[in-house]
N, C-alpha and C positions, 0 to 999 in steps of 0.2 A: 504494500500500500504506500510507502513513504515514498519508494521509485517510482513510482505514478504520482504521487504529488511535486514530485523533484522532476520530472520527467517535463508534466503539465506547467510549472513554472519556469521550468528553460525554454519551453514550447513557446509561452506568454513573454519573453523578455526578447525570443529572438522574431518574434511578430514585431513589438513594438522598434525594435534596432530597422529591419524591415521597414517599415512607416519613415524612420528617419530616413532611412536611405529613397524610398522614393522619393520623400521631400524635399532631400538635396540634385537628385538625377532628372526627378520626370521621367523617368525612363518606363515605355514600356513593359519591359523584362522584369522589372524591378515592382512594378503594379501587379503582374501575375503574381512574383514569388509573394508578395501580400497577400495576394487573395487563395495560393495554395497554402498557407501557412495558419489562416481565417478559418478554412476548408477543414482545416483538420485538427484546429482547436475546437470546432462546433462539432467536429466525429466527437473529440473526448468529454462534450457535454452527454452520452450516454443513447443507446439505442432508443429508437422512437418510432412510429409509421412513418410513412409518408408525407402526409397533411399534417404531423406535428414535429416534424422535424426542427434543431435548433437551428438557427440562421445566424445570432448576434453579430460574431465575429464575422462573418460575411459581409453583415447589414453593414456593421461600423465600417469595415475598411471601404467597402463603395463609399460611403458617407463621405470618410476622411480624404480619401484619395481624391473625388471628387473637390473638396473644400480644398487642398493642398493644391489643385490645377485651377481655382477660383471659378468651378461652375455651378458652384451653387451660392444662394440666395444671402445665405446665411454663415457662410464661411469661418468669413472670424471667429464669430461664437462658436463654432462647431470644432474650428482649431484649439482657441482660446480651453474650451472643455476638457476638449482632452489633453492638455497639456498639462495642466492643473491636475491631473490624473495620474500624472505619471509619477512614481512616489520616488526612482532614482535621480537625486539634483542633476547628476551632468546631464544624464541623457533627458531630462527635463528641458533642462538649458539649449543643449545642442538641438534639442526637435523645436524650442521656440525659434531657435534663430532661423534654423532650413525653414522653418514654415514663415516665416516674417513675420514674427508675431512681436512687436514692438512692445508691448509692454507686460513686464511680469511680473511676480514675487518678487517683493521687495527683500535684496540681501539682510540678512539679520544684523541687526545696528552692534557697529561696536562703540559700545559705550566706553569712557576713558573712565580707568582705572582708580578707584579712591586714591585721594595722596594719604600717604603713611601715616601715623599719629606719632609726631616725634616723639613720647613721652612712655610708647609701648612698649620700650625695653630698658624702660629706665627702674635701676634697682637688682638686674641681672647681671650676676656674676661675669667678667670677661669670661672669653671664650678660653683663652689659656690658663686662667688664674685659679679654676674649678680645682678643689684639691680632693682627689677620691679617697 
């Protein structure tokens, strides 16, 4: 069971690297291996008939791919989405830029450092003078 969760999660990171890559190429080639990759994360959503087969990953990458070549309506938001999705920062990063996505998460602030309280080691033995 764990190699099938490990399996199913490489399956899902090398979709999403996928998406990057179309977004930087338009290629083609590069849109099928998407959609064969979609193809076969919805197999591992589980046996099903016909008429209720899973689609998700299907639906999404037309969605995406779509929105990444700006034919659809709603684009931004549809990019913007799933980028905010993506829970690894670089590859978060890297897929806002390929897809033009101008504005994102705001880096976490570095806030400057308390000054020191000169008075917090006052009364401590020197560091040599310590007698064991």
């Amino acid at each position: 069971m764990l190699d099938l969760v490990d399996g199913s999660r490489r399956l899902l990171h090398a979709w999403k690297l996928a998406l990057l890559r179309f977004a930087v190429t338009r290629d083609e080639s590069d849109r099928l291996n998407v959609a064969a990759l979609a193809a076969e994360l919805d197999r591992l959503g589980g046996r099903r008939t016909a008429d209720e087969a899973f689609h998700f990953f299907r639906r999404t990458s037309s969605r995406l791919c779509a929105a990444i070549n700006g034919q659809s309506q709603n684009a931004a938001d549809t990019l913007d989405r799933f980028c905010k999705q993506i829970e690894e920062p670089r590859l978060r990063l890297a897929f806002a830029v390929a897809a033009g996505i101008t504005h994102s998460d705001p880096a976490p602030s570095q806030a400057p450092r308390p000054k020191r309280n000169p008075d917090l080691f006052r009364g401590l033995p020197a560091r040599g003078s310590a007698s064991l």
